[in-house]
N, C-alpha and C positions, 0 to 999 in steps of 0.2 A: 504494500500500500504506500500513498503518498507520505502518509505520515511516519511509518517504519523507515524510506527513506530517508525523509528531515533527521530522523531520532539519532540513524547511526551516522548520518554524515556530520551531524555535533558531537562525535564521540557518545552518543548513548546506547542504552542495551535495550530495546524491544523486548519486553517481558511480559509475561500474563501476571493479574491484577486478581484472581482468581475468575470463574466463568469465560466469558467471551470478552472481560475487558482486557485491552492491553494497553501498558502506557511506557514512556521512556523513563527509564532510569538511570541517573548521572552518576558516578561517582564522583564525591568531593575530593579537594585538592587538599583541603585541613582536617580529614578525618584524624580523630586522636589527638589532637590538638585540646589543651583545655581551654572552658569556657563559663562565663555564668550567665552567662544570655544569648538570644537565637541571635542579636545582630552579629558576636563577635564570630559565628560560621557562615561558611558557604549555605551547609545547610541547616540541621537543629542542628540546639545543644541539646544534648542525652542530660535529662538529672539523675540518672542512676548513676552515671561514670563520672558527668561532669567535662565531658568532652563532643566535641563535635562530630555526627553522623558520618560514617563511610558512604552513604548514599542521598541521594535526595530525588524524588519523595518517600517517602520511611512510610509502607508500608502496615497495615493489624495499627494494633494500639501504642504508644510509646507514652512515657512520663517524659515532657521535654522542660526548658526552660523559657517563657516569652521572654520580651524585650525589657521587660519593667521586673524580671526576676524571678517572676510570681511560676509556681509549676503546677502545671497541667497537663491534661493525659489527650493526646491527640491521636485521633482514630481515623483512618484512610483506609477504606475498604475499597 
């Protein structure tokens, strides 16, 4: 598809999303990096680790960090 195109020519991975969706998946350039807020990643901040996502968009449920600190559990199905 056109979009599978776009996904790998920016370096992404064409993945299934579970059923029929599929969508791009980047890897971040500061995974492991730590972090206390989504601004200082590419992608999230993990609040379990305290560091920035290998991937972005982070797929099921995660606990992340927003911008102002505060943590909550963000769901991408």
């Amino acid at each position: 598809s056109d979009l599978q195109l776009a996904c790998e020519k920016n370096k992404g991975t064409w993945s299934s999303a579970g059923g029929k969706l599929r969508i791009c998946i980047f890897n971040t350039k500061d995974a492991g990096k730590q972090c206390t807020r989504e601004s200082q990643c590419e992608g999230a901040c993990l609040a379990r680790s305290g560091t920035c996502s290998p991937i972005r968009p982070l797929l099921g449920c995660n606990e992340i960090l927003q911008d102002n600190g505060a943590r909550v559990t963000l769901c991408i199905n």
